[in-house]
N, C-alpha and C positions, 0 to 999 in steps of 0.2 A: 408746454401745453398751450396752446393756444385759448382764445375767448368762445371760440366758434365750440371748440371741446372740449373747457372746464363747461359748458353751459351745456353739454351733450351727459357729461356725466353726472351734472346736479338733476337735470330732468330724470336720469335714469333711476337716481337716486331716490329721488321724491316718490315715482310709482314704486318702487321698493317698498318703500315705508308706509304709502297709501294701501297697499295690500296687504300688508301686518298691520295695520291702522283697521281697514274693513273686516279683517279675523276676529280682532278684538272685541269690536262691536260686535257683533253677531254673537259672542262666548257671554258678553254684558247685558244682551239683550235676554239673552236664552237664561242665561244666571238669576236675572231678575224677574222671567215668569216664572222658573221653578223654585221661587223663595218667596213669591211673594205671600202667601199666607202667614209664614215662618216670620216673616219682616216684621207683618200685622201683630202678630200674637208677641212679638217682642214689643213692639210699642206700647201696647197695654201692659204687660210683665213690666217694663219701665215706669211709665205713670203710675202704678201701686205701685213701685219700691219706692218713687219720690213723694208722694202722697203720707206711704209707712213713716220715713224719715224726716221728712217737715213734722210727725206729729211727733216723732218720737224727740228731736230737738226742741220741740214745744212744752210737752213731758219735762224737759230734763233744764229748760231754765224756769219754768217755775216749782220747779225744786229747789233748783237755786238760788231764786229767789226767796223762797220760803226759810233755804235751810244755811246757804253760804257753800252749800257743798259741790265742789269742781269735780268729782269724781261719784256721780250718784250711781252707779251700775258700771260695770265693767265693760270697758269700751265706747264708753261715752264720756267725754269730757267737755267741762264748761272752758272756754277761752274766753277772757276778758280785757276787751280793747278800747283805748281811745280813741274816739272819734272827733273828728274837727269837722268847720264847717266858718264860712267865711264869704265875704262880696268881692270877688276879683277883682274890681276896680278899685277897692279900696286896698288891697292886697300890694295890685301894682305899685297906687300911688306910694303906700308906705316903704316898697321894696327898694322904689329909683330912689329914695332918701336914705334911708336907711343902709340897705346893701343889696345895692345896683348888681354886684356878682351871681345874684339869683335869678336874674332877668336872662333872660334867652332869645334868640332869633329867632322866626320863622324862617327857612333858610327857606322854604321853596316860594312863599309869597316873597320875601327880600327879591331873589335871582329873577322872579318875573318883574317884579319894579325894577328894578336894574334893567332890565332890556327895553321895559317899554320908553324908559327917559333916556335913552344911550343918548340920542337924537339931539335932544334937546337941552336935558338935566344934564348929563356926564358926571356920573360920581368918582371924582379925583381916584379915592382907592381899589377902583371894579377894575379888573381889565376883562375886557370882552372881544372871541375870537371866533373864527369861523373856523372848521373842522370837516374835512371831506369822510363821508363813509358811503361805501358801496353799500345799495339796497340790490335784492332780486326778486325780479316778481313770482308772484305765487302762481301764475301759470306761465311756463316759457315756452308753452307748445302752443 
């Protein structure tokens, strides 16, 4: 096959797909006026269940609180966690002493400092290369 007619068959391809593409919408479109009241009344149905259940988990740790009891009504249960809480920077500091194995990269800020000092910096352990990929444009007609 040639270029002239892999690029005959991608075009043809694409209106293919632009036309299942324009169906779609249309069914999305149509979908979404004959629901939309439906939609609405679920969004309020929503907001009073989380409403209901904030209070009802509200309910049920100051019972907890009161009573110690993890299991006040059937279907409700108390979970009791530790939480931490701490200064990153003092975190960091202590981890590079401590245990440096905890420490991580940013790999996608590292890989763009790496390109911008190839030039100039050169980090002995980077290797950096060039890479051909074929693009097509989004109209070939």
């Amino acid at each position: 096959m040639t270029l002239a007619e892999a690029r005959q068959v991608v075009i043809k391809a694409r209106r293919h797909e632009a036309d299942h593409l324009a169906d779609l919408r249309d069914y999305q479109q149509a979908f979404e006026r004959e629901t939309a009241a439906t939609r609405a009344l679920l969004a309020l149905a929503k907001a009073d269940r989380q409403d209901a259940e904030a209070a009802l988990r509200q309910l049920a740790i100051e019972n907890f609180e009161a009573t110690g009891n993890k299991q006040p009504i059937q279907g409700v249960g108390i979970r009791v966690t530790t939480r931490i809480g701490y200064d990153e920077s003092e975190a960091i500091h202590w981890a590079r002493q401590a245990h440096p194995d905890m420490l991580a990269i940013n790999t996608k800020l590292f890989e763009k400092h790496a390109k911008a000092v190839a030039d100039t910096e050169r980090l002995g352990f980077v290797n950096i290369w060039t890479e051909a990929t074929a693009t097509i444009a989004k109209n070939l007609e």
